[in-house]
C-alpha positions in Angstrom: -10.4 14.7 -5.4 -7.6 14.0 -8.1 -4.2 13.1 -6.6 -1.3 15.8 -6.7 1.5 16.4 -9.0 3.9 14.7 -6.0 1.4 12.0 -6.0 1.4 10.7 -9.6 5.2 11.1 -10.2 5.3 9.1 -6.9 3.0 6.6 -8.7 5.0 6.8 -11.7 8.7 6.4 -10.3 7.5 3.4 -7.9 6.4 1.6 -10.7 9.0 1.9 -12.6 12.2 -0.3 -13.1 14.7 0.4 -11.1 12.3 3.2 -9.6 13.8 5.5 -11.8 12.7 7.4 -14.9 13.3 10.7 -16.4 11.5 13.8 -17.5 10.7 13.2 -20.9 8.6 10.1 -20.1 7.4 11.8 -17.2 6.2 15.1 -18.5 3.6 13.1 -21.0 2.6 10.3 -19.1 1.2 13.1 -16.3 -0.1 15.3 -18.9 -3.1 12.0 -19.7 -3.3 12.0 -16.2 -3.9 15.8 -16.3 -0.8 17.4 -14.8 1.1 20.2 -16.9 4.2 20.4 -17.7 5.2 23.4 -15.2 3.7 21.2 -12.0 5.6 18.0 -12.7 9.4 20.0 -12.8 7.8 21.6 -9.5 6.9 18.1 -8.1 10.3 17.0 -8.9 12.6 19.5 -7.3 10.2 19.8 -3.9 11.1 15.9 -4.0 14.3 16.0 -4.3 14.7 18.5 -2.0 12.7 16.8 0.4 15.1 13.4 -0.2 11.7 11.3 -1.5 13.8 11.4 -4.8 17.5 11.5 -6.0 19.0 12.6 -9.2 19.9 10.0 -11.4 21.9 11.9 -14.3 20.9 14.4 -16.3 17.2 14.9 -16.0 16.7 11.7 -14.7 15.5 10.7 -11.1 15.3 7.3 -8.9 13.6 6.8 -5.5 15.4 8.3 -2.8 16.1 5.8 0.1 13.9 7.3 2.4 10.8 6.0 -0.1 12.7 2.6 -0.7 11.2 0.5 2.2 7.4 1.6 1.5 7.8 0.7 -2.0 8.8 -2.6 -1.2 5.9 -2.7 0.8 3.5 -1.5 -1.9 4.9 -3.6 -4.4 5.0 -6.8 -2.8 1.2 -7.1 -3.1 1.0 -9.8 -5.8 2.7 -12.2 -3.2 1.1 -11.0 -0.1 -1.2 -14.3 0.3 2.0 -16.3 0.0 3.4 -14.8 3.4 -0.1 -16.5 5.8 0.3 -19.3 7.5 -2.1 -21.0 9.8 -3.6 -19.0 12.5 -2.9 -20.7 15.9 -5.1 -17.5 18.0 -1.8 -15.7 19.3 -0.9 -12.0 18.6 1.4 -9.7 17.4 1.4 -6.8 19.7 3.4 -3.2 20.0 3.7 -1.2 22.8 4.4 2.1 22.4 3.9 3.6 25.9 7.7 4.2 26.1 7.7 6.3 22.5 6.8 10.3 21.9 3.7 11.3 21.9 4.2 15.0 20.9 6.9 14.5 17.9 4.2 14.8 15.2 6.8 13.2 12.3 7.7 10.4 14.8 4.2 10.0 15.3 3.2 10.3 11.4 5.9 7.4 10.5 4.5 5.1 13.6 1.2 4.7 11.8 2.7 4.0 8.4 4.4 1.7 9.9 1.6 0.0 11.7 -1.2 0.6 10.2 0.1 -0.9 6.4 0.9 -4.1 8.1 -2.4 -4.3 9.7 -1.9 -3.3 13.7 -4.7 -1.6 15.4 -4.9 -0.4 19.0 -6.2 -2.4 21.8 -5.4 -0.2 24.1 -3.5 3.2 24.3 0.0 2.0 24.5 -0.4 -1.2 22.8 -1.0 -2.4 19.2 -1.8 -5.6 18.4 -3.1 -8.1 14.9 -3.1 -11.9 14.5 0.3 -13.5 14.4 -0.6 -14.8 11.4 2.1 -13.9 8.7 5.3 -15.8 7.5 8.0 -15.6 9.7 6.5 -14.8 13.1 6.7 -11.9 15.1 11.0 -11.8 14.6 10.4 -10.7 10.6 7.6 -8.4 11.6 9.9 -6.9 13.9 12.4 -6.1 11.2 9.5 -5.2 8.8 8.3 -2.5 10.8 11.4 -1.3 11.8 12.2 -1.0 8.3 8.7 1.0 7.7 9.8 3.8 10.2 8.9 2.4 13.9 11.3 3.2 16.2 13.1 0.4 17.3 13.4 0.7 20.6 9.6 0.1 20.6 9.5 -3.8 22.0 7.8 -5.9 18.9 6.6 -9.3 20.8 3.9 -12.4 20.8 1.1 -12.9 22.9 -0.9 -16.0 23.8 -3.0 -17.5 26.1 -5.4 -14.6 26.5 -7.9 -14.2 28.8 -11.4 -14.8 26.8 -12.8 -11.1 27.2 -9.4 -9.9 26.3 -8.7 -12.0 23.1 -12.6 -10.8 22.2 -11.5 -7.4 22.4 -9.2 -7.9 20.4 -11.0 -9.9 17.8 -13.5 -6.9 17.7 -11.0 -4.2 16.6 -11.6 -5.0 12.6 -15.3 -4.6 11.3 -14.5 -8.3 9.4 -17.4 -8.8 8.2 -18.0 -5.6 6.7 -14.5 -6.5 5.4 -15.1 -9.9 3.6 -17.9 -8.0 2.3 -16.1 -5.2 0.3 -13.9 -7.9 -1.4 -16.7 -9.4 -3.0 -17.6 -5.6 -4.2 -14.1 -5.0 -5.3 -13.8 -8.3 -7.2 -17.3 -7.3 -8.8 -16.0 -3.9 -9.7 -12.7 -5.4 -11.6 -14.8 -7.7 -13.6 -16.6 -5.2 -14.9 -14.2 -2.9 -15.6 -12.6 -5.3 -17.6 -15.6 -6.1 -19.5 -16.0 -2.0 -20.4 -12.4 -1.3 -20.9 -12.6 -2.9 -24.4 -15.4 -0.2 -25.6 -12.3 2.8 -24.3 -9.9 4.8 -26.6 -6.2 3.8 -25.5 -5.8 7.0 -23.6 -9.0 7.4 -21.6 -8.8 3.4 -21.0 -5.1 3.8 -19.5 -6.4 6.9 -17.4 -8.8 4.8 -16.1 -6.6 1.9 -15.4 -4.3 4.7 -13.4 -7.0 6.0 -11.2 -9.2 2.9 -10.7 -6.4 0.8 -10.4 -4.8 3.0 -7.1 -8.3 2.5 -5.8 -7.8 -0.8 -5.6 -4.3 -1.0 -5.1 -4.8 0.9 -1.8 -8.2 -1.6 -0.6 -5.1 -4.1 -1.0 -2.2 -2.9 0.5 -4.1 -1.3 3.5 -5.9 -4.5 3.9 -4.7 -5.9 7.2 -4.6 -9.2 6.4 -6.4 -10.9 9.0 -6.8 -15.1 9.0 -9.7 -17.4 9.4 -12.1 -17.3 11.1 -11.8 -13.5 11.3 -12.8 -13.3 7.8 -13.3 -14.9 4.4 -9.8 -15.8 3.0 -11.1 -17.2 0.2 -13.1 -14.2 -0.9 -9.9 -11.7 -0.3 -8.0 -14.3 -2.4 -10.2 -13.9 -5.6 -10.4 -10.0 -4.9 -6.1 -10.4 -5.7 -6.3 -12.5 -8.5 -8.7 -10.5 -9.9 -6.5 -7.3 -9.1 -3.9 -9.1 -11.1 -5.3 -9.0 -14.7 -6.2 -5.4 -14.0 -2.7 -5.3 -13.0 -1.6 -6.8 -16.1 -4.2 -5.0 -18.3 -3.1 -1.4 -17.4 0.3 -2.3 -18.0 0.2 -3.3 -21.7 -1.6 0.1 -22.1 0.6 2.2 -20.0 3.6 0.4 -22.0 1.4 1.0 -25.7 1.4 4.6 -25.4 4.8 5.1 -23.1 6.9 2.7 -23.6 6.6 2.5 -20.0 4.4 0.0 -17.8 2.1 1.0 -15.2 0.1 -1.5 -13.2 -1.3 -1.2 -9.7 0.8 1.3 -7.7 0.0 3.8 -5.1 2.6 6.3 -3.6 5.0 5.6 -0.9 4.0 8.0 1.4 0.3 8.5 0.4 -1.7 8.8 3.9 -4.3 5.7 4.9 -7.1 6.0 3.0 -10.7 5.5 4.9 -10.2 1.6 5.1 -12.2 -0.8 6.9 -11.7 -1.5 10.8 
């Protein structure tokens, strides 16, 4: 199914520098991706009405604040295996037994808020994943808070796990089937980057649009987990390889519209059918 008109200017604007661009190098740059004219000024207003975007000036737009934190989020992926440190077996957990369970927006921004930075449930009122990122639990804290968890939901380490527990909760990712798909996704770049060279400019940077959120989203949805849970290494490679696709679609995004366009997906897209 091919994204919305929402979604690609979504795609568009987060790329962008300083998440802003207006509707002359909008209109075209949907059009290859085969959105008229008509739908992208629809797109727009429903956004800004909605507060995703803002006006910038005339015919111009920027992110709206609202979209801010997510994109930061998405866009950070380059560096994301520079925020792991060594895994010492304790966990970052969540408990949300306090929270709403019938506000279906508070519960819509909960799990892009969790999910992204790679919680799952252990229980019913309780989140957890490997404490395992830079910073500790304190800038995970402020990281999801920022991603749209309430905070008054108490954010806090756990160790010293009883064994069945602490199996439980090593079982809640499918890891191998994990370290699996990165070998599959690092295969599927290196191909594409072998064929790309046989594409006309426009179909290759429609391809690099479309492919590229495919794997943008098996990276940012990724949850990140440490040795022994799965192979770091392989998950490395499957980034760096992401990067000259990265850097590939940008020089022909920035060819035909003076605009780049590397690996971006939207702020607010819903999870896609990852691994866990």
């Amino acid at each position: 199914m091919r994204p919305t008109a929402k979604r690609i200017v979504l795609e568009l604007m987060s790329v962008a520098e300083p998440h802003e661009a207006s509707t002359v190098a909008l209109i075209p740059a949907c059009a290859l991706l085969g959105v008229a004219e008509n739908s992208v000024r629809v797109a727009l207003a429903r956004l800004v009405a909605a507060g995703t975007l803002e006006i910038a000036g005339r015919g111009r737009y920027r992110l709206g604040r609202s979209a801010r934190a997510m994109t930061r989020q998405v866009t950070s992926w380059r560096d994301a295996e520079r925020s792991v440190r060594k895994w010492d077996g304790s966990w970052a957990c969540v408990s949300t037994g306090a929270l709403s369970r019938t506000d279906r927006a508070a519960l819509r921004r909960r799990d892009r808020a969790l999910r992204p930075v790679g919680f799952r449930a252990h229980e019913r009122d309780l989140a957890v994943r490997p404490d395992y990122l830079a910073g500790g639990v304190a800038a995970l804290r402020d990281r999801l808070y920022a991603l749209g968890l309430e905070d008054t939901a108490p954010v806090f380490r756990a160790d010293e796990l009883d064994a069945a527990t602490d199996a439980r909760a090593r079982a809640l990712w499918a890891a191998d089937r994990l370290t699996e798909s990165y070998g599959d996704t690092c295969a599927r770049i290196e191909r594409w980057l072998v064929a790309v060279d046989e594409l006309e400019p426009r179909a290759a940077a429609r391809e690099a649009f479309f492919f590229g959120g495919d794997v943008l989203r098996k990276i940012v949805f990724d949850p990140r987990l440490p040795e022994p849970l799965v192979d770091v290494a392989a998950r490395r490679a499957m980034v760096d390889a992401a990067k000259r696709l990265d850097a590939r679609g940008r020089r022909l995004w920035a060819q035909l519209f003076g605009m780049p366009h590397g690996l971006v997906i939207t702020p607010d897209t819903e999870h896609p059918h990852d691994v866990h």
